[in-house]
C-alpha positions in Angstrom: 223.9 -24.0 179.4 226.7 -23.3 181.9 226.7 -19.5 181.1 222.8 -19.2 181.8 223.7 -21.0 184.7 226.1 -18.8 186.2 223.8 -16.1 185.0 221.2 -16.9 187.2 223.2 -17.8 190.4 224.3 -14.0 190.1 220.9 -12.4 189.8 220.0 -14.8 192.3 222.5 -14.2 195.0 221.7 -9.8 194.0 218.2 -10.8 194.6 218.8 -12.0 198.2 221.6 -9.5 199.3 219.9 -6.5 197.2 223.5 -4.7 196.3 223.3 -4.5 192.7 222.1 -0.7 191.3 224.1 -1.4 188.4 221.3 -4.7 187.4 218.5 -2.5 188.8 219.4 0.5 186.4 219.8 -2.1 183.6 216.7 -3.8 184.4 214.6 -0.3 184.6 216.3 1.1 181.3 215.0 -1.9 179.6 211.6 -1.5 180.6 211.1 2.2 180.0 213.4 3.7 177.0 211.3 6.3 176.3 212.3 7.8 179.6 215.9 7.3 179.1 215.4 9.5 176.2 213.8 12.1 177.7 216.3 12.0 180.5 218.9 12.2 177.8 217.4 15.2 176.0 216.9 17.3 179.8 220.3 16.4 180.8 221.6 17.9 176.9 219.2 20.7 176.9 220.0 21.9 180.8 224.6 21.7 179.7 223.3 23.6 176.3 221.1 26.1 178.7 224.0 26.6 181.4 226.6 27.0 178.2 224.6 29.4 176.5 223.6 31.4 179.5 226.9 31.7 181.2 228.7 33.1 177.6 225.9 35.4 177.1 226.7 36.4 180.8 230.1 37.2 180.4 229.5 37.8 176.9 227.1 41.0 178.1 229.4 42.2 180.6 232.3 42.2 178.4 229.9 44.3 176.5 228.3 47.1 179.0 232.1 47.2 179.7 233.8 48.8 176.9 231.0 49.3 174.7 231.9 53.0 175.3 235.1 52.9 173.9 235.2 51.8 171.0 234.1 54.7 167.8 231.4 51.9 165.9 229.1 50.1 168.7 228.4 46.7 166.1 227.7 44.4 168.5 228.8 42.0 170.7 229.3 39.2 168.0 232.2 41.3 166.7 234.3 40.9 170.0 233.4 37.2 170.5 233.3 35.8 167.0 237.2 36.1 165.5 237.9 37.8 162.5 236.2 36.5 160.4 238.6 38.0 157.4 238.3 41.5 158.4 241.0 43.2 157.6 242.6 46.7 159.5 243.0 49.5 158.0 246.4 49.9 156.2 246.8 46.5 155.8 246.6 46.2 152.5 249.2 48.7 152.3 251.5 47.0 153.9 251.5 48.7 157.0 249.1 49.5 160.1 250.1 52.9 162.1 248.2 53.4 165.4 249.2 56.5 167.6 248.7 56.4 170.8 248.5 58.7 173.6 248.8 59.6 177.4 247.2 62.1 179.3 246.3 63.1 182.6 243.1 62.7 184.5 240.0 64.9 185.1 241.4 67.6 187.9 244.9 67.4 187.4 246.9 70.5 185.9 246.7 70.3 182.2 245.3 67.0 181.8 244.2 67.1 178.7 248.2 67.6 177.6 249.0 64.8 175.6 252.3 64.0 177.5 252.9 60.6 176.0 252.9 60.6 172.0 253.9 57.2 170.6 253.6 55.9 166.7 252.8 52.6 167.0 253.1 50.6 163.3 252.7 46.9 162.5 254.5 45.6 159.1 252.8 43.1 157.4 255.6 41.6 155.5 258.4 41.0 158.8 255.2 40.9 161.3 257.4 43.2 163.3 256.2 46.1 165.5 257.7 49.3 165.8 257.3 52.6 168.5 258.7 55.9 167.8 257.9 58.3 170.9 257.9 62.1 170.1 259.0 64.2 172.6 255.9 66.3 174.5 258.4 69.2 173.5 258.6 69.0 169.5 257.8 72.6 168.2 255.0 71.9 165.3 252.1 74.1 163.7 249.1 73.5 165.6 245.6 73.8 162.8 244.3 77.0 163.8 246.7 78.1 166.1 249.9 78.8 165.0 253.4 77.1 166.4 252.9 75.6 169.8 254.6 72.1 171.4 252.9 69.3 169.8 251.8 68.1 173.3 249.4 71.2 173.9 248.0 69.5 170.0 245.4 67.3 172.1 244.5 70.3 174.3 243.5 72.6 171.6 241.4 70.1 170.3 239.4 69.6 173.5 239.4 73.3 174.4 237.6 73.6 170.6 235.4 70.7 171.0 235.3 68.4 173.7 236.3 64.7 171.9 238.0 66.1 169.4 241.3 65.9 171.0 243.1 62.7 169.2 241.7 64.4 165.7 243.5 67.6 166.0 247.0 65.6 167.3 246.4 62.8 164.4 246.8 65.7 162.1 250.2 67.3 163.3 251.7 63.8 164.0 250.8 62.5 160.6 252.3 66.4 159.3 255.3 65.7 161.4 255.9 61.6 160.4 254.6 62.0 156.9 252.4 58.7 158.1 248.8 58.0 157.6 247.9 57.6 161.1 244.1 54.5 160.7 243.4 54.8 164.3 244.7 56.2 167.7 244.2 55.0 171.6 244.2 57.4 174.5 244.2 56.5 177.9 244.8 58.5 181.4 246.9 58.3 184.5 244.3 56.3 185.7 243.5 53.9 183.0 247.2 53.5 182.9 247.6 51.7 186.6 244.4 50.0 186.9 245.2 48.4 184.2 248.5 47.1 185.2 246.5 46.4 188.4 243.6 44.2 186.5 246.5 42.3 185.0 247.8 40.8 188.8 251.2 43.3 188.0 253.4 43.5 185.2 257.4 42.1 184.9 259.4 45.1 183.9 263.2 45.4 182.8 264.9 48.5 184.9 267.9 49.1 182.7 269.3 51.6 185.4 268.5 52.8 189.0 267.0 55.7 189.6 265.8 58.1 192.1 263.4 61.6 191.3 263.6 63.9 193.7 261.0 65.8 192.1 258.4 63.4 191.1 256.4 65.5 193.5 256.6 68.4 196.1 256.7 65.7 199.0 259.3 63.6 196.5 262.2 65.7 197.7 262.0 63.8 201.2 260.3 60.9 199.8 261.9 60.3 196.4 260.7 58.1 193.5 263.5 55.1 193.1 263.6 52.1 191.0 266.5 49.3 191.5 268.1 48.5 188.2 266.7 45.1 187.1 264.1 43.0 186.3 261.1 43.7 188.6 257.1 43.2 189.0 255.0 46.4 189.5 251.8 47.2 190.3 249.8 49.9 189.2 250.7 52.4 191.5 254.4 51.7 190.4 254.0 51.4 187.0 252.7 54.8 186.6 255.2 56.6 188.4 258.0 54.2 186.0 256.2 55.7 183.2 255.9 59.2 184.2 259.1 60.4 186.0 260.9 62.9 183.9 263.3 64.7 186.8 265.3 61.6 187.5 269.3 61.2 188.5 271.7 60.3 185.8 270.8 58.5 182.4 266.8 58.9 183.5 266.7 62.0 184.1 265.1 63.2 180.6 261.9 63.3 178.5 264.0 61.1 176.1 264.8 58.3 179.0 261.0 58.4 180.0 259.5 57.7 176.8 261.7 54.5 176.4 260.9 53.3 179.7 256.9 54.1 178.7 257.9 51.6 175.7 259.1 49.4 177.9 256.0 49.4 179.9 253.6 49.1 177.0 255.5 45.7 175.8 255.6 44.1 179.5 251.7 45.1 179.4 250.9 43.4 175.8 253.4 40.2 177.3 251.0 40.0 180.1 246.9 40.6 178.6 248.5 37.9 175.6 249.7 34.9 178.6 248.1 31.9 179.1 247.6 33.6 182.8 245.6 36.5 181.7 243.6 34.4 178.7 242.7 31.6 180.6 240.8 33.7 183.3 237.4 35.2 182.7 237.4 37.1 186.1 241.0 38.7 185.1 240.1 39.8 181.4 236.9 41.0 182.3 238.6 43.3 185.2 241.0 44.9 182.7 237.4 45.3 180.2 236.2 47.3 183.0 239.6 49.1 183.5 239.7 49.9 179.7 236.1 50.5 179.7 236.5 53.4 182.0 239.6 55.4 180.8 240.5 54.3 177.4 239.2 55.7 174.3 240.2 54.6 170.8 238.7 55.0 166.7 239.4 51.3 167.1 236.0 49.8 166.1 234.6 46.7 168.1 234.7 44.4 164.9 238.2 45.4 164.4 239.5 44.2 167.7 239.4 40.4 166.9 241.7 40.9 163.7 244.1 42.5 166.5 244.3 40.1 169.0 245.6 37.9 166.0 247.7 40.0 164.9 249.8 40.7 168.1 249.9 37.3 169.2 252.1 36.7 166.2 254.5 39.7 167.2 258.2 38.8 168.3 258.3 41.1 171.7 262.0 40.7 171.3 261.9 41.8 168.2 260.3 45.0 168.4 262.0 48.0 167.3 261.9 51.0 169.7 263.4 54.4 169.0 262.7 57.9 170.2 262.9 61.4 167.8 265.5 62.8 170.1 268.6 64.9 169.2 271.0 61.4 168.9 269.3 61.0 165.3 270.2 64.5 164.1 267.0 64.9 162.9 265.6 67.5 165.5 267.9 69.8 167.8 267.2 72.3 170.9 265.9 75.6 170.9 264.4 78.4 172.9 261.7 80.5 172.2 258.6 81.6 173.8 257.5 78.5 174.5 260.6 78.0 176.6 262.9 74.5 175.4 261.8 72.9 172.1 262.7 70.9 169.8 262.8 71.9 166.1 263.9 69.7 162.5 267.4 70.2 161.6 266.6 71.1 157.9 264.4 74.2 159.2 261.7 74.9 160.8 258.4 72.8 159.5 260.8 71.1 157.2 260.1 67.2 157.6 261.5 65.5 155.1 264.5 63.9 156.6 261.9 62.8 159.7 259.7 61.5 157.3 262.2 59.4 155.8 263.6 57.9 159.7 259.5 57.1 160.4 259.0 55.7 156.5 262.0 53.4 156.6 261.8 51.9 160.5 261.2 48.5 159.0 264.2 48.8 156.9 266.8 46.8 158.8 264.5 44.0 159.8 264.0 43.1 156.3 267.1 43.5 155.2 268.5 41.9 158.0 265.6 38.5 157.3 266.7 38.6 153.3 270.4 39.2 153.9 270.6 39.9 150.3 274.1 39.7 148.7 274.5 43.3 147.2 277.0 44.7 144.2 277.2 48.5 145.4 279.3 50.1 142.8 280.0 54.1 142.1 279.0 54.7 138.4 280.0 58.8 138.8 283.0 60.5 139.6 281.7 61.4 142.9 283.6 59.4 145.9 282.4 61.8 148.6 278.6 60.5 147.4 279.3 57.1 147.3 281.5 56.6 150.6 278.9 58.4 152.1 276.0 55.7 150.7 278.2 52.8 151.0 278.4 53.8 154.7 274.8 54.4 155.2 273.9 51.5 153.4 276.3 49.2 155.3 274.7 50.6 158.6 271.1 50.0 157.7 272.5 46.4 157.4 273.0 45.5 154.0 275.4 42.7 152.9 277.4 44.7 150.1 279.9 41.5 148.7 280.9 43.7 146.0 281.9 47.4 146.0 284.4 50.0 144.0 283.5 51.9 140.9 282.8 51.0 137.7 284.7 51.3 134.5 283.0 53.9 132.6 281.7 56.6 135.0 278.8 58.1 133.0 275.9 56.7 134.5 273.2 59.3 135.2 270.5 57.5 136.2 271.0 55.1 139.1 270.7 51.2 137.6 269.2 48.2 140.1 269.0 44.9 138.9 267.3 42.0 140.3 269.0 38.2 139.6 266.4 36.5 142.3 263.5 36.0 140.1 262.0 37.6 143.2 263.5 36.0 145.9 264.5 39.4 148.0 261.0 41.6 147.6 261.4 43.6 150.2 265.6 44.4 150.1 264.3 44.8 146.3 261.7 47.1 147.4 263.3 49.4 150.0 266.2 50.0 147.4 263.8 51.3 144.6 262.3 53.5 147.0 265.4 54.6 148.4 266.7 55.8 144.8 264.0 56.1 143.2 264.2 53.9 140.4 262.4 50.2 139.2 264.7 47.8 139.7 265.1 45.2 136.3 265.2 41.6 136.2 267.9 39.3 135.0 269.5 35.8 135.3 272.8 35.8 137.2 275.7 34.2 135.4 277.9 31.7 136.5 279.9 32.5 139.8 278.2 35.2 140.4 278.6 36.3 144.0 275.8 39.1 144.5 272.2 38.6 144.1 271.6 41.9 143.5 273.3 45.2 141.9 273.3 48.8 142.1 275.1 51.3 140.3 274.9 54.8 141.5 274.2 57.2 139.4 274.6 60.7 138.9 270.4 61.2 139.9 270.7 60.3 143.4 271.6 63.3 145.7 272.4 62.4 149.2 
């Protein structure tokens, strides 16, 4: 009786001052539910029209944006709905090799000279990314036209056919790195710093200062310079980082330049993969429109999700840079018609040792994750071949526990044996490629210190 009591004194006392919405909207909601509903169902269906329409919005213009650059046009759901368990190319394999490219742009000298040649390869098993550059300068055999620098590659392509550029340099760079080469991406000067622009800048690592003198004609009284250390660049700046080739001391080479393009390349995928850049419609859809206009790549639109997945799971500090320059013995200086090149060691169109440096990139990040305990033993008379190995093997990163030679030296077929019931797969792997044998499976015995073992053989020849 009280509580009805104190009830009524309330609605009372809201009757006479006339302050209570909250009881009016009570007392109207009870009277007419049926509106409340349809109230309900406007407000849902107006959020669910506003949701829909903005994504299709920005889904549209992420569309018109690059829909030219990708080689299959499949649709918009392909960018905007994940993966969906498509795979890349390669992947299966093990291993997904992209090359890609720089050139210049429409009206400069020789701008269709692919002056930036990069293989870029993902691993599936270490999800680790490597980039070997080759230098403009490599002497190669051009389909169709005889020896030429592999640079001029693109620009036979495009003088035959305009488009048909990056199919004419796939072929010599998968000749030259005994790689199949699933897709390439080539952008311009252009593309290169509006790019870096659409991303707000990008952090870069200087590793020495620099000055080019002859970055241009009006360089010589207005040089090019970069302070050593870490520093944000705009587009502008970032292009002439990536491009100068006629620099002062340690950066005054082809070589120095494509590392510092590597560089650049891994501050931009740090910067499109941050929270910053995600997080932003108006900033991704400015480097859409960047990419749109001065990137092309056999990429296909359906393929690009599987991508974005895959490189957010890539260690930046972990990636594996190196250049096919003189230091690796594999190519050396020449002269010839063509002015300075660079031809393999072993003889001219002879790849084999190249082909081994690009097949086996991967090699010490395994090895190095496994840290497999190894028994290297000699199993011929042959020191010089063994000390050699042992060396090359202890390089590459290998954890030999257990070396000398054996006590009958007749072994002529190389011997691997596996006591890790599978444990090391990929040590296991790269040492049955490397010497060309299957590796057998056994149990290890008591106080045994290696996990694997390998007696050389007289079949292997260095």
């Amino acid at each position: 009786m009280g509580v009805l009591r104190k009830k009524t004194i309330i609605r009372e006392e809201h009757n006479e001052t006339g302050k209570t919405p909250v009881q009016f909207g009570k007392k109207r909601r009870l009277k007419n539910p049926a509106r409340r509903r349809k109230i309900k169902k406007w407000a849902i269906a107006t959020a669910l029209f506003l949701v829909l329409g903005v994504g299709a919005y920005f889904g549209v213009r992420a569309y018109n944006a690059i829909k030219g650059v990708f080689a299959g046009d499949t649709g918009i759901l392909n960018l905007l709905g994940g993966s969906q368990g498509q795979m890349l190319k390669g992947e299966v394999d093990g291993r997904v090799n992209v090359l890609l490219l720089g050139i210049g742009d429409e009206g400069h000298a020789g701008n269709t000279l692919a002056d930036t040649i990069i293989v870029a390869s993902y691993d599936t098993a270490s999800k680790s990314v490597s980039m070997i550059s080759i230098p403009r300068d490599t002497y190669v055999q051009i389909p169709n036209n005889g020896y030429a620098k592999i640079n001029s590659a693109h620009a036979y392509g495009e003088q035959q056919q305009e488009g048909t550029g990056p199919d004419t340099i796939v072929k010599v760079v998968e000749e030259v790195s005994g790689l199949p080469i699933h897709y390439y991406a080539r952008v311009d000067f252009t593309g290169l710093s509006d790019i870096v622009d659409a991303l707000g800048g990008v952090t870069v690592d200087v590793e020495n200062s620099f000055c080019d003198y002859g970055y241009t004609r009006a360089a010589y009284y207005n040089p090019v310079c970069f302070d050593e250390g870490t520093q944000t660049m705009d587009g502008e700046t970032a292009l002439k980082y990536a491009r100068s080739r006629k620099a002062s001391g340690k950066e005054g080479s082809d070589f120095a330049r494509a590392k510092r393009q590597q560089n650049l390349l891994i501050a931009m995928k740090e910067k499109a993969l941050s929270t910053e850049t995600t997080f932003n419609p108006g900033k991704v859809f400015s480097v859409l429109e960047a990419l749109g206009n001065h990137i092309k790549t056999s990429v296909e639109m359906n393929e690009i999700a599987r991508i974005y997945e895959l490189a957010r799971g890539v260690d930046t500090n972990a990636m594996i840079q190196k250049n096919l320059d003189p230091t690796t013995g594999l190519v050396a200086a020449d002269s010839g018609a063509a002015g300075y090149i660079l031809v393999p060691t072993a003889g001219m169109g002879n790849y084999d040792d190249i082909h081994e440096f690009f097949r086996n990139v991967f090699e010490g990040v395994a090895i190095a994750k496994e840290n497999a305990k190894l028994s290297f033993l000699n199993g011929t008379w042959s020191t010089w071949n063994y000390t050699n190995l042992y060396d090359e093997m202890e390089t590459s990163g290998y954890n030999i526990v257990e070396d000398g030679g054996t006590k009958i030296r007749n072994y002529t077929t190389t011997e691997i044996t596996d006591y890790t019931n599978g444990g090391k797969p990929e040590t296991v792997r790269m040492l049955e490629e490397k010497f060309g044998v299957t590796a057998k499976k056994a149990e290890p015995t008591t106080g045994q210190s290696y996990e694997i073992k390998v007696i050389l053989g007289t079949d292997y020849n260095n």
